[in-house]
C-alpha positions in Angstrom: 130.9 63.9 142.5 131.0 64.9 139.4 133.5 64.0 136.0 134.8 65.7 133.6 136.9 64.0 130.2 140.5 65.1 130.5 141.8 65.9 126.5 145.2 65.2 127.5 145.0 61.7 128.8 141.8 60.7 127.0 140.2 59.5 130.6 137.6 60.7 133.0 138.6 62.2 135.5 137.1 63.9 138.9 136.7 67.2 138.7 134.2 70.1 140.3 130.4 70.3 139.0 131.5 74.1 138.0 134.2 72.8 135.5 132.3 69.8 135.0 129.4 71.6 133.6 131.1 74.2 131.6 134.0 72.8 129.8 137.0 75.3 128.7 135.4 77.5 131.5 132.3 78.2 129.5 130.1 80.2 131.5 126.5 80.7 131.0 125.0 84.0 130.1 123.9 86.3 133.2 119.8 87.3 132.9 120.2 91.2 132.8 117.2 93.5 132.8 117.3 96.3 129.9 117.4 99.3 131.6 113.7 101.4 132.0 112.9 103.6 128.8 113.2 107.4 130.2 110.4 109.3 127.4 112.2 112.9 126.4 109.9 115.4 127.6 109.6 117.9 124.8 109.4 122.0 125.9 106.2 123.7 124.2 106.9 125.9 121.9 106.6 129.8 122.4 103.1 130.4 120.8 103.3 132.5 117.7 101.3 135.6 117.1 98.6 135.5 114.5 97.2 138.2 112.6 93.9 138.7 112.2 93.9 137.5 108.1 95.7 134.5 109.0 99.0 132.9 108.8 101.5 134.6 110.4 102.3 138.7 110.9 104.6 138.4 108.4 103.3 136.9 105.9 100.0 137.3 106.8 97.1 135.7 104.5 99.7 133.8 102.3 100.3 131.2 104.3 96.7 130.4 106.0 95.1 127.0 106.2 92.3 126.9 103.3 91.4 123.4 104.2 87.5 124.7 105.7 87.3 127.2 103.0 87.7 124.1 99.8 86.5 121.0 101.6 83.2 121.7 100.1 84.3 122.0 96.5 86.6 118.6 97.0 83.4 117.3 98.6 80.7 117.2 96.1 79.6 114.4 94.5 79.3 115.6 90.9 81.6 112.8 89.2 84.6 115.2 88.6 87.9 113.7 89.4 89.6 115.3 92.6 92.6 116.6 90.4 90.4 118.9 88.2 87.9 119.8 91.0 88.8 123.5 91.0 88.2 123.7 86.7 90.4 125.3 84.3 93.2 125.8 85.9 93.4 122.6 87.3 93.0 121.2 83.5 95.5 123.1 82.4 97.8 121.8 85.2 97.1 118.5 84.7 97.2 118.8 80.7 100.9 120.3 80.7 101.8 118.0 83.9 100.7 115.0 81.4 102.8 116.3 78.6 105.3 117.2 79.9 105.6 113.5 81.6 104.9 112.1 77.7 107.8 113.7 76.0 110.5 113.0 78.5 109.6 109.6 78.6 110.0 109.9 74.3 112.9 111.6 74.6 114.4 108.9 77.0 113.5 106.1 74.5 115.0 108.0 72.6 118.6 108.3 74.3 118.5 104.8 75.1 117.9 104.4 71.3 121.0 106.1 70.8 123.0 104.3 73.5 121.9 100.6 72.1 122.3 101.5 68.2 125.9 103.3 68.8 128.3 102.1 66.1 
């Protein structure tokens, strides 16, 4: 037999083991499996013609993969930073690149100069 403590009278009184052991008809939580994971099967893609430079046939040997043809030069072990492996060019790059970076980051201390000093 179970009991269950009646709010309105302030007493015990018999009740059912289901409302006895869930008061104001609590229920306890079904288990429920998650449903199976169904993997979307992706179609291949049409294979794409290639001409015989590279790349594409339309753009042919502008877009080819030059990865083989510089891992050699990005390879050597001649104490040359990777970013100015290739020589002048890439000096030149990295020289405006750097300046550049150096005078905006003037010219924004600059405008925040103005901004804080504004009378």
């Amino acid at each position: 037999m179970a009991f269950r403590y009646n709010t309105s009278t302030g007493k015990l009184a018999p009740s059912t083991p289901q409302f006895a052991y869930n008061p104001e008809g609590i229920q306890r939580l079904k288990v429920v499996d998650p449903p199976k994971i169904q993997w979307a099967v992706k179609p291949m893609p049409p294979p794409v013609p290639h001409s015989p430079l590279g790349g594409d046939q339309i753009f042919g040997s502008l877009v080819r993969n030059r990865v083989y043809e510089q891992w050699p030069i990005f390879q050597a072990k001649d104490g040359v930073p990777v970013h100015l492996k290739r020589g002048t060019r890439d000096r030149v790059t990295f020289m405006l690149t750097a300046g550049f970076t150096l005078c905006s980051c003037v010219y924004a201390l600059f405008q925040l100069g103005k901004l804080i000093n504004k009378k």
